[in-house]
C-alpha positions as CSV (number, residue, x, y, z in Angstrom):
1,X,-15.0,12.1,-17.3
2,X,-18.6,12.2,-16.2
3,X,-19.0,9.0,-13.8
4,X,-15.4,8.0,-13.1
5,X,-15.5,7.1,-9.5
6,X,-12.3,7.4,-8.2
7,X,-12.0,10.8,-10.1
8,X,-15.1,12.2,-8.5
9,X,-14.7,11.1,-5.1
10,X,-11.6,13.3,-4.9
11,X,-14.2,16.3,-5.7
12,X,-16.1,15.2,-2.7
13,X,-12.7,15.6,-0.7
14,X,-12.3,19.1,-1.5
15,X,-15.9,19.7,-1.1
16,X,-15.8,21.3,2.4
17,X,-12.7,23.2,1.9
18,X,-11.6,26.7,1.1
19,X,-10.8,25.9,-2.7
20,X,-8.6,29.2,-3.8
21,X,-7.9,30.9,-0.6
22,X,-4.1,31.4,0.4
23,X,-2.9,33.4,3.1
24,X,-1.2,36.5,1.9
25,X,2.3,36.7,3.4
26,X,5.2,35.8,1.9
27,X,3.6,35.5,-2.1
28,X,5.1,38.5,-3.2
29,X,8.8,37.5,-3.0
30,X,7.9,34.1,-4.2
31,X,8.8,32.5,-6.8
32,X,12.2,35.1,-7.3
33,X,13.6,32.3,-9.3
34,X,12.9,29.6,-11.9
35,X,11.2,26.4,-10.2
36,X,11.9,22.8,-11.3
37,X,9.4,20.5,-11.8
38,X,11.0,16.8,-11.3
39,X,9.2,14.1,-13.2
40,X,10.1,10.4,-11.9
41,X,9.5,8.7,-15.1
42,X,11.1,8.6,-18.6
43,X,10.1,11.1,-21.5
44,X,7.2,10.0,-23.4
45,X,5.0,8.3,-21.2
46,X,1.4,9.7,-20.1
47,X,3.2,11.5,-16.9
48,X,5.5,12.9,-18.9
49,X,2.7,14.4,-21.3
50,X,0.6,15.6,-18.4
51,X,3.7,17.2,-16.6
52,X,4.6,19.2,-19.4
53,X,0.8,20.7,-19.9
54,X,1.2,21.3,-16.1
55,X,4.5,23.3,-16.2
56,X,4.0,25.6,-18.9
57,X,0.7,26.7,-17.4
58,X,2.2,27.0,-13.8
59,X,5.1,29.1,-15.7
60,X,2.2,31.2,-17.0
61,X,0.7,31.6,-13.1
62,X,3.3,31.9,-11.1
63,X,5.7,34.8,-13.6
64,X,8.7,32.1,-14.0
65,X,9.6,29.5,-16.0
66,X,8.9,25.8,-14.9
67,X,11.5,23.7,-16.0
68,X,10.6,19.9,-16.4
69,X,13.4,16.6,-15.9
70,X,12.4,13.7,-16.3
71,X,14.7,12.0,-13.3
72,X,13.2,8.0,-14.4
73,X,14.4,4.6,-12.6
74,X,13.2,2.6,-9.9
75,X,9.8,2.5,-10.3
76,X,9.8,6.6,-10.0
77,X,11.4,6.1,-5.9
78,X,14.7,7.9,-8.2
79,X,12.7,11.0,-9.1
80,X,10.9,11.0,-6.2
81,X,13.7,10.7,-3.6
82,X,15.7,14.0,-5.1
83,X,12.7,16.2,-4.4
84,X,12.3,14.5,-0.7
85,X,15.4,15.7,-0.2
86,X,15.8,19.3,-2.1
87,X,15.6,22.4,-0.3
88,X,12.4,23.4,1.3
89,X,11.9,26.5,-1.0
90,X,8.8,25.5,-3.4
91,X,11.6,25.9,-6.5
92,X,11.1,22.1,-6.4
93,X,8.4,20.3,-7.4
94,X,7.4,16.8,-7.9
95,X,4.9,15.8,-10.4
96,X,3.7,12.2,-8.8
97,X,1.7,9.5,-9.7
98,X,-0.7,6.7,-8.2
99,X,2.5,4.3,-8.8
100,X,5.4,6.7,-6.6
101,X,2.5,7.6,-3.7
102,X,-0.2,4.9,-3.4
103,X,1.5,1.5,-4.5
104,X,5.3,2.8,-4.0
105,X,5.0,2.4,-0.2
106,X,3.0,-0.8,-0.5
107,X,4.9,-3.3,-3.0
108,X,8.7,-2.5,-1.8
109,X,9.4,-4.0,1.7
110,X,11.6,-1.3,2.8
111,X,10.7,2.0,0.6
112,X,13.4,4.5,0.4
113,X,10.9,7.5,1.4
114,X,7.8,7.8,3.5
115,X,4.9,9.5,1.9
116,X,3.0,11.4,4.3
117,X,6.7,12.4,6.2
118,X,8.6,13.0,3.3
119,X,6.5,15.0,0.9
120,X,3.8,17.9,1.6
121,X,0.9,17.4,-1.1
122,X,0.2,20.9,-2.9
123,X,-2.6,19.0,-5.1
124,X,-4.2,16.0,-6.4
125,X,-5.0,16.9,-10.3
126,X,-6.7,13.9,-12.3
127,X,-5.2,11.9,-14.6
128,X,-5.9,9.3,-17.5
129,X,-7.7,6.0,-17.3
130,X,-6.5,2.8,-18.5
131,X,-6.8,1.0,-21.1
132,X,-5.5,-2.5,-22.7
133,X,-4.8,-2.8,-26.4
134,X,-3.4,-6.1,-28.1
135,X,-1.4,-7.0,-31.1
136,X,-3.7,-6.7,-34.4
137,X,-3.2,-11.0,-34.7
138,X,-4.9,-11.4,-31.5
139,X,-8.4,-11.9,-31.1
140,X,-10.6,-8.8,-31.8
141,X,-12.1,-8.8,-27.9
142,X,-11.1,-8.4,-24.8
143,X,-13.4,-11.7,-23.9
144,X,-12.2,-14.1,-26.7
145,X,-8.6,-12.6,-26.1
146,X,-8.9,-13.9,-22.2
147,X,-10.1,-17.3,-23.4
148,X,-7.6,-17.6,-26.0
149,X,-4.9,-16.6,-22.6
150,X,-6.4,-19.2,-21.3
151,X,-4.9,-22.6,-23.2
152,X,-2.3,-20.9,-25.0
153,X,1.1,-22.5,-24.8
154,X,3.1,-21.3,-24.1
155,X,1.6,-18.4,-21.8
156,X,0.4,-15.4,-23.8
157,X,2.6,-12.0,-22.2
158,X,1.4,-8.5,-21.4
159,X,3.6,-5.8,-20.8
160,X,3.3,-3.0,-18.2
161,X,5.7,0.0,-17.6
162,X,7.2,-2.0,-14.4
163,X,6.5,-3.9,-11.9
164,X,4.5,-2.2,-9.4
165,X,3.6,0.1,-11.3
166,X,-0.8,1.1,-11.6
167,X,-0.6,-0.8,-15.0
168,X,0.9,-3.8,-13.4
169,X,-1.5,-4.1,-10.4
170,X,-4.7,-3.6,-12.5
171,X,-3.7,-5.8,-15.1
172,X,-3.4,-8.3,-12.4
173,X,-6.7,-7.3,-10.7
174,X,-8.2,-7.9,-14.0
175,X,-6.6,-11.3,-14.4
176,X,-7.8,-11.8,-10.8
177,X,-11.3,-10.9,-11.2
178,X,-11.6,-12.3,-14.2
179,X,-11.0,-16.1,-12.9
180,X,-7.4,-16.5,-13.0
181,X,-6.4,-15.9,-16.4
182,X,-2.7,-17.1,-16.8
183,X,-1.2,-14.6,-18.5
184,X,2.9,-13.7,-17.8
185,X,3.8,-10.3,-17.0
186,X,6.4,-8.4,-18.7
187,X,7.7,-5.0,-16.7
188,X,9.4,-2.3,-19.3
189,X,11.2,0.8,-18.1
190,X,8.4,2.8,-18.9
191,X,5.2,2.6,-21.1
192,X,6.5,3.3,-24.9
193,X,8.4,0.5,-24.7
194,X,5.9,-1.9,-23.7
195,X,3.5,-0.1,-26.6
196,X,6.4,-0.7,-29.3
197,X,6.5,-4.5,-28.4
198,X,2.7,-4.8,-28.8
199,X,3.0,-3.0,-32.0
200,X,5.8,-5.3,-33.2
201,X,4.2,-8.7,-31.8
202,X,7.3,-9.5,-29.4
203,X,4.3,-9.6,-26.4
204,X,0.6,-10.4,-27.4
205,X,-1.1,-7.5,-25.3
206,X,-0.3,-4.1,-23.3
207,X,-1.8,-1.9,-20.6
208,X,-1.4,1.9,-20.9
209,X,-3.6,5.3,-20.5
210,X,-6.1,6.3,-23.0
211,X,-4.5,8.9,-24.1
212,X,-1.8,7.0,-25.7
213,X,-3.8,4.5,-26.3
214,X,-6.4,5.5,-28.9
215,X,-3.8,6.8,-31.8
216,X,-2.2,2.9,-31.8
217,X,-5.9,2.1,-31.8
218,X,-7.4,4.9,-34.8
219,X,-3.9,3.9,-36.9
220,X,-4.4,0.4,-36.7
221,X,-1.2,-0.5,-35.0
222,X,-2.5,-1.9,-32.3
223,X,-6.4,-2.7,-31.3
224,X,-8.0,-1.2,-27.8
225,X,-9.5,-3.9,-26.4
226,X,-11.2,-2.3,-22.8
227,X,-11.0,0.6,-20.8
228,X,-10.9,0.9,-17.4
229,X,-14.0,3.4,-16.8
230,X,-17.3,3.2,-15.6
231,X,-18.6,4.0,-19.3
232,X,-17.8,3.7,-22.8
233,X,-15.1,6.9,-23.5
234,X,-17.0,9.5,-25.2
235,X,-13.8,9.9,-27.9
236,X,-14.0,6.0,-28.5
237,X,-17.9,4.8,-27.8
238,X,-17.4,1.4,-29.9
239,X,-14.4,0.1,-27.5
240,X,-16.2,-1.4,-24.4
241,X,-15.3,-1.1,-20.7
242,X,-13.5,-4.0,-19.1
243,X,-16.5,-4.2,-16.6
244,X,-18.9,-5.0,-19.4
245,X,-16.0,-6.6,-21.5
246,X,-15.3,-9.0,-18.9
247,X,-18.6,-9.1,-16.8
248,X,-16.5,-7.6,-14.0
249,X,-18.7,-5.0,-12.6
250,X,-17.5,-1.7,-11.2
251,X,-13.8,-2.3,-12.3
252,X,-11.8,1.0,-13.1
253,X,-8.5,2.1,-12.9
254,X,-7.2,5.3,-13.1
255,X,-3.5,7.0,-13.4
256,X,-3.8,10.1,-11.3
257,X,-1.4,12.7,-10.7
258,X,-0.1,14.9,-7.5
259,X,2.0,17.5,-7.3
260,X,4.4,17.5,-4.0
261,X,6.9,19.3,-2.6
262,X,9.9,18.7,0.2
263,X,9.3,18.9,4.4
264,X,9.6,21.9,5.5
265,X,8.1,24.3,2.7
266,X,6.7,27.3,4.2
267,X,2.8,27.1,4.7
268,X,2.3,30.2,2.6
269,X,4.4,28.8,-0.5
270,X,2.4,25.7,-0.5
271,X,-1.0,27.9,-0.6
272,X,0.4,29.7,-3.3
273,X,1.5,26.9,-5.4
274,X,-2.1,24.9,-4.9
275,X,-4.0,28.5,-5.1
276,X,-2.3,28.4,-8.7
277,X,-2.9,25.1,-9.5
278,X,-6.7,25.4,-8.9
279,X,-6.9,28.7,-10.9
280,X,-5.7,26.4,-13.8
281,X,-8.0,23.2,-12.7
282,X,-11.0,26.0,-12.9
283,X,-10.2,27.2,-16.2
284,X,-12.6,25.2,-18.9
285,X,-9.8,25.6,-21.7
286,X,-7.2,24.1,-19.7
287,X,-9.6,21.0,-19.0
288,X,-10.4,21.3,-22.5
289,X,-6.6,21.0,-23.8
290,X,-5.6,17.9,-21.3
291,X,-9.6,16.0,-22.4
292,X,-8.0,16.3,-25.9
293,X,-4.9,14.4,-24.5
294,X,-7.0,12.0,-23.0
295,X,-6.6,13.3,-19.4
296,X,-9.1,13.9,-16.9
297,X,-8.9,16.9,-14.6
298,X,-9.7,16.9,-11.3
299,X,-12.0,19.6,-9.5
300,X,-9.9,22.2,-7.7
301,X,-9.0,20.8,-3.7
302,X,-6.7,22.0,-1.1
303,X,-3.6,20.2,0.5
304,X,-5.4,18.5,3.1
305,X,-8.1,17.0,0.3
306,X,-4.9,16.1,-1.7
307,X,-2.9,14.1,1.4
308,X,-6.7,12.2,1.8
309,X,-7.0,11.3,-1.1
310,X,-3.9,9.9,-1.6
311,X,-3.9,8.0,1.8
312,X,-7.5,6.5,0.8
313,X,-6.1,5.0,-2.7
314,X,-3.2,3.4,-1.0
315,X,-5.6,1.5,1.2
316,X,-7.8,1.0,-1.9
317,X,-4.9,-1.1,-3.4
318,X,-3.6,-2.5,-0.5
319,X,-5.4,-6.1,-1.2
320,X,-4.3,-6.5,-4.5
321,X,-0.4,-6.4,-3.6
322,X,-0.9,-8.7,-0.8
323,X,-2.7,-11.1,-3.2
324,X,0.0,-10.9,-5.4
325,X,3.0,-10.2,-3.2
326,X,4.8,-13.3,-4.2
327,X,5.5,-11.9,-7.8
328,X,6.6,-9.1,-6.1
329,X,8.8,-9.9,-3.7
330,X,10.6,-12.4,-6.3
C-alpha cells in the first residue's frame, strides 16, 4: 500500500543491503526433507491466511513441500516456543507476527522466550492493516459510534483476538488518542471469534485486518467503520481512515509478519531461506495474489533489515503497554 509508513520504512531497512545474494555452500543438500512451517495462532485468522500463501510458494522455491500447523494458545508464546526450541536445521520455520515478536516481550512480565536470543530472523514480509468494524445497530461512523461509547451504560465492548495482542494495543491507542473513550475490552482466542460476536451483536464493535474485514463489510454483516492507514484503501475508498475518522493524525496500525527460525541455523541455510523468500517478495503476481487478500507485501530485505525492523517496532509500542500496563498485568 502506497504511503503506509511503517510498511515502507522497513524498505528503507533493506535499502543498503545485498537483497538476493546468499553464499553458495551448503544450498545444494538443503532442504533433503519436507520443512514445517509452525504457525502460533488458530486456523482462520489473517496469519493463518498469509502463512498458507507463504508455504505453498516456499514449497514451490525451495523443491519440498511446506507443511503448515497452526500450534495456537498463549498469545502465540505456544507456537513460538516449539520452534525456539526445534532443531537448528531450517526444516523449522516460524511464521511470526507483530503480537509474538514486538508486544510478546513487552506486555508479559517474565516472557517464556527472548527474541533477539531465541530466534534468527530469515525475513520481515508485510502484512495487513487494521481495521474496526461494528455491529449493523450501531451508529454508522466511527465518530458518532465513539460518542455514543461515550455515555452508554452500561459500557459498550470491543473484542480483539487477545489480550496483548496488535488489535488490543491499537484499539487502546485509539481509545487513548481519541480522549479516553470508555469502552471494555473483550480478548477472544483468536480473531473469528471476536468477528462472529460482532456479527451476532453479543459485543457492539471489533478490530481485525482488512482483509477479513471488507467481506463482513460488502455482505452487510457487519459495517467497517476506520482503517488504520495513512489513506483511504484503494479496494474500499468510501470507508475513512481512523486518522481522519477520528481527527487523530498519523494513526496506523499494521499486522506484519516475520519468518524465524531456531539458534543455531547454519548461516548458509538462513541465506537460502531469505534468498527464496525475496525471489517471491519480487515477483509482482505474488504481491498481486496476497493485495487481493488484503495483505501488503513488503520489499525484499535481508536478515539483518528483518532483526531492525523488528527491534524498532517493539520500541515503537513500548509506550502504549506502559500506559496501559495495569489491564495487563490484572
Amino acid at each position: 500500500m502506497p504511503g503506509c509508513d511503517v510498511l515502507s520504512r522497513r524498505g528503507l531497512l533493506a535499502a543498503g543491503g545485498t537483497l538476493l545474494a546468499a553464499p553458495a555452500i551448503g544450498q545444494d543438500a538443503y532442504p533433503s526433507r519436507p520443512l514445517r512451517l509452525v504457525i502460533p495462532f488458530p486456523a482462520g485468522g489473517p496469519t493463518d491466511v498469509y502463512a498458507r500463501f507463504y508455504s505453498e510458494r516456499l514449497s514451490r522455491e525451495l523443491g519440498q513441500p511446506v507443511v503448515t500447523e497452526n500450534r495456537g494458545g498463549a498469545g502465540g508464546a505456544i507456537g513460538s516456543l516449539e520452534v525456539a526450541r526445534a532443531r537448528p536445521d531450517g526444516l523449522t520455520l516460524l511464521f511470526g507476527t507483530a503480537s509474538t515478536h514486538a508486544l510478546y516481550p513487552l506486555v508479559t512480565r517474565q516472557p517464556q522466550f527472548d527474541v533477539a536470543k531465541d530466534f534468527i530472523a530469515v525475513a520481515e514480509i508485510g502484512g495487513g492493516p487494521l481495521a474496526w468494524v461494528a455491529n449493523p445497530s450501531q451508529p454508522a461512523t466511527l465518530a458518532a459510534f465513539m460518542a455514543a461509547a461515550r455515555s452508554a451504560q452500561p459500557h459498550l465492548s470491543y473484542g480483539s483476538p487477545g489480550t496483548g495482542t496488535l488489535m488490543h494495543l491499537a484499539t487502546e491507542l485509539m481509545k487513548q488518542r481519541a480522549g479516553g473513550v470508555p469502552l471494555t475490552h473483550v480478548p477472544y482466542r483468536g480473531a473469528a471469534p471476536a468477528m462472529n460476536d460482532v456479527v451476532g451483536g453479543t459485543i457492539a464493535l471489533g478490530v481485525n485486518t482488512f482483509g477479513a474485514a471488507l467481506p463482513l463489510h460488502q455482505g452487510g454483516r457487519a459495517r467497517m467503520l476506520g482503517v488504520a492507514t495513512p489513506q483511504r484503501h484503494p479496494r474500499a475508498p468510501d470507508i475513512p481512515t481512523v486518522a481522519e475518522a477520528l481527527n487523530l493524525p498519523g494513526f496506523q496500525a499494521v499486522l506484519w509478519h516475520a519468518v524465524f527460525v531456531p539458534p543455531g541455523t547454519p548461516p548458509a541455510i538462513v541465506a537460502r531461506l531469505s534468498q527464496a523468500t525475496n525471489t517471491m517478495l519480487a515477483d509482482p503476481a505474488f504481491r498481486a495474489a496476497l493485495d487481493g487478500a488484503g495483505i501488503v507485501a513488503s520489499e525484499p530485505g535481508t536478515p539483518a533489515s528483518a532483526a531492525a525492523f523488528i527491534a524498532a517496532e517493539t520500541e515503537r509500542y513500548r509506550p502504549i503497554v506502559e500506559a496501559i500496563r495495569p489491564e495487563l498485568d490484572s
